[in-house]
C-alpha positions as CSV (number, residue, x, y, z in Angstrom):
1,X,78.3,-142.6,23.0
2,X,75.8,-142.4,20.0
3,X,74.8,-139.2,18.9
4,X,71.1,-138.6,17.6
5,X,70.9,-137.5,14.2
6,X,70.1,-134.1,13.1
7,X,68.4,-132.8,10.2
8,X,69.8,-129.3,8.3
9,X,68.4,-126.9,5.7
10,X,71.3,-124.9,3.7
11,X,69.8,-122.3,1.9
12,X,71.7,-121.6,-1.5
13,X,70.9,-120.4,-4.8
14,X,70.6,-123.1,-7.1
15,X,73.8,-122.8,-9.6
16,X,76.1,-122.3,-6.1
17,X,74.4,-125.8,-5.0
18,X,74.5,-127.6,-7.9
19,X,78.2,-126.6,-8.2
20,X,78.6,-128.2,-4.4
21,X,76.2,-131.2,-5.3
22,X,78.8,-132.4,-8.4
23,X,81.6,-132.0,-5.8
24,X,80.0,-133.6,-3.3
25,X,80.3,-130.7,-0.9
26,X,78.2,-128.2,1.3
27,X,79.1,-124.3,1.8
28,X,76.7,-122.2,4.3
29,X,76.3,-118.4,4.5
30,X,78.7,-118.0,2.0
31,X,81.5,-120.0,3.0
32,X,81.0,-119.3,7.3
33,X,82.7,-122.1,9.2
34,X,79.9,-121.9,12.3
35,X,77.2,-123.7,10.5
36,X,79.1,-126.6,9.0
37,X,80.9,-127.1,12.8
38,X,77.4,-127.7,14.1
39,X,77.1,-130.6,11.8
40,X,78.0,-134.1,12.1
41,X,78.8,-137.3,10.5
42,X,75.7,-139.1,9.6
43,X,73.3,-136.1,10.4
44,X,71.0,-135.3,7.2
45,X,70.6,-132.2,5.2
46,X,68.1,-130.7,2.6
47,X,69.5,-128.1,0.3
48,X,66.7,-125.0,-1.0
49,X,67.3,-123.2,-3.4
50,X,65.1,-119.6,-3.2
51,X,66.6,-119.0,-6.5
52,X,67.9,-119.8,-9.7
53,X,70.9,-117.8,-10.0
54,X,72.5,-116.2,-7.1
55,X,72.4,-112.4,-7.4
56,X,69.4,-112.1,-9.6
57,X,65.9,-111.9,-8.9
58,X,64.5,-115.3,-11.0
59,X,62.4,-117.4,-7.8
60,X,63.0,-121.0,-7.3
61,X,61.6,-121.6,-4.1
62,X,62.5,-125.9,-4.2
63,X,64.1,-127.7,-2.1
64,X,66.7,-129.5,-4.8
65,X,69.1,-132.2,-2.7
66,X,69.3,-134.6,0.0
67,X,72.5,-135.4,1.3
68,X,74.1,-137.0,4.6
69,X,77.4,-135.7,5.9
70,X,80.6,-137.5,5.5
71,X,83.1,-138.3,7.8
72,X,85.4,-135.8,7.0
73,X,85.9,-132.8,8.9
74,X,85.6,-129.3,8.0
75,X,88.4,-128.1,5.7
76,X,89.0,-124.7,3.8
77,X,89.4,-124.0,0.3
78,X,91.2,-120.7,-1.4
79,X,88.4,-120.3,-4.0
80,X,91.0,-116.8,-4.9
81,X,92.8,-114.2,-2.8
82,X,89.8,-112.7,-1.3
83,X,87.3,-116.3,-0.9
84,X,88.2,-119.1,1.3
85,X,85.2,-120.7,2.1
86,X,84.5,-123.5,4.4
87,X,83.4,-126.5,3.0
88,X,82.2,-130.5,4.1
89,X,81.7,-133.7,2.3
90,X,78.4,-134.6,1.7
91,X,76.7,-137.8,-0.1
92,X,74.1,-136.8,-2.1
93,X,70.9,-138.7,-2.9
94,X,70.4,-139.3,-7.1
95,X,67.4,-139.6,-8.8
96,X,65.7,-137.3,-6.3
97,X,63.6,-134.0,-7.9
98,X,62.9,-130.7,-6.9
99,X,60.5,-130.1,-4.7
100,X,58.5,-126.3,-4.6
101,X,57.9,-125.9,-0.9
102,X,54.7,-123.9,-1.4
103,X,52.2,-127.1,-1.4
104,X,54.2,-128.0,1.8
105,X,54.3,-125.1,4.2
106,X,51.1,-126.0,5.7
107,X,52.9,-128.9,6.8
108,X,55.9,-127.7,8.1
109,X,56.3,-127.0,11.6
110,X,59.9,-124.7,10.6
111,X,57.8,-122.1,9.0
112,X,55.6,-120.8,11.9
113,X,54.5,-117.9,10.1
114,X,52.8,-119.3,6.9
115,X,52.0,-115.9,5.4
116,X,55.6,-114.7,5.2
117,X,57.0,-118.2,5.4
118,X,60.4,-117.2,3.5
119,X,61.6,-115.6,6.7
120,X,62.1,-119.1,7.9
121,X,64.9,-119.7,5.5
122,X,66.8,-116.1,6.2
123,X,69.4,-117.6,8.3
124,X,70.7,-119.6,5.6
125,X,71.1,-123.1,7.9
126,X,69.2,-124.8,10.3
127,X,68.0,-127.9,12.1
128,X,64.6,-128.8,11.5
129,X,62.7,-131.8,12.7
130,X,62.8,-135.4,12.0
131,X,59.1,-135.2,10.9
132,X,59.9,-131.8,8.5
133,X,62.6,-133.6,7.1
134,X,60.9,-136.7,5.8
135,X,57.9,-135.3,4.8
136,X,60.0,-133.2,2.6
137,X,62.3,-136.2,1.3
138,X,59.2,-138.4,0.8
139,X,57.3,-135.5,-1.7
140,X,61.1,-135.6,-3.3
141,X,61.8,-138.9,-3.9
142,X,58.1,-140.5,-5.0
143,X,56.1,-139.4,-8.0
144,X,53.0,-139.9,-9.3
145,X,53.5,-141.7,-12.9
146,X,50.8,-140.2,-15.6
């Protein structure tokens, strides 16, 4: 039986995902295994990144990878004595750019509430729509050359 694809935001702060993006991983909420058990091979995934760093203040507020979700399953890693965090492959997209999501929250039928639209992202991950998802690849991937 073929299962329909489904699309994921995983919120992180930028230097966490970047870390994951050059090891071709994802981590949710911190290393929870919940989030990454609802995925599946094939389905797609956007990561944000609210921030720069994690644990300071410094905004982001882009969405910063695309990436599909490998066949692998779920594993854990002892990151030290008191972090084992959950992880999963992911193929990431190259050549793709950050993307602020303030020109697209308009658009977005995720953020219902487009005055405080960051409450949309407090969970940390979650499915959005086919339609959210490309419209937020496409203003990633194509660029207006000056």
């Amino acid at each position: 039986m073929n299962r329909e694809t489904h699309y994921w935001v995983v919120v992180a702060a930028r230097d966490h995902a970047s870390s994951g993006i050059a090891q071709g991983i994802v981590q949710a909420n911190h290393g929870k295994e919940a989030p990454l058990r609802r995925m599946h091979p094939g389905d797609s995934l956007l990561i944000y990144a609210p921030k720069q760093t994690f644990g300071e203040n410094a905004p982001l507020q882009q969405f910063i990878a695309i990436g599909t979700v490998a066949d692998e399953p779920v594993y854990q890693v002892a990151v030290s004595d008191d972090f084992q965090p959950f992880r999963r492959r992911v193929t990431y997209e190259k050549n793709v750019v950050g993307t602020p999501v303030q020109p697209l929250i308009e658009q977005l039928s995720f953020i219902q509430n487009k005055t405080s639209w960051g409450y949309a992202f407090r969970s940390g991950c979650f499915a959005i729509s086919k339609a959210d998802f490309d419209l937020i690849c496409s203003s990633m991937t194509t660029h207006d050359h000056v």
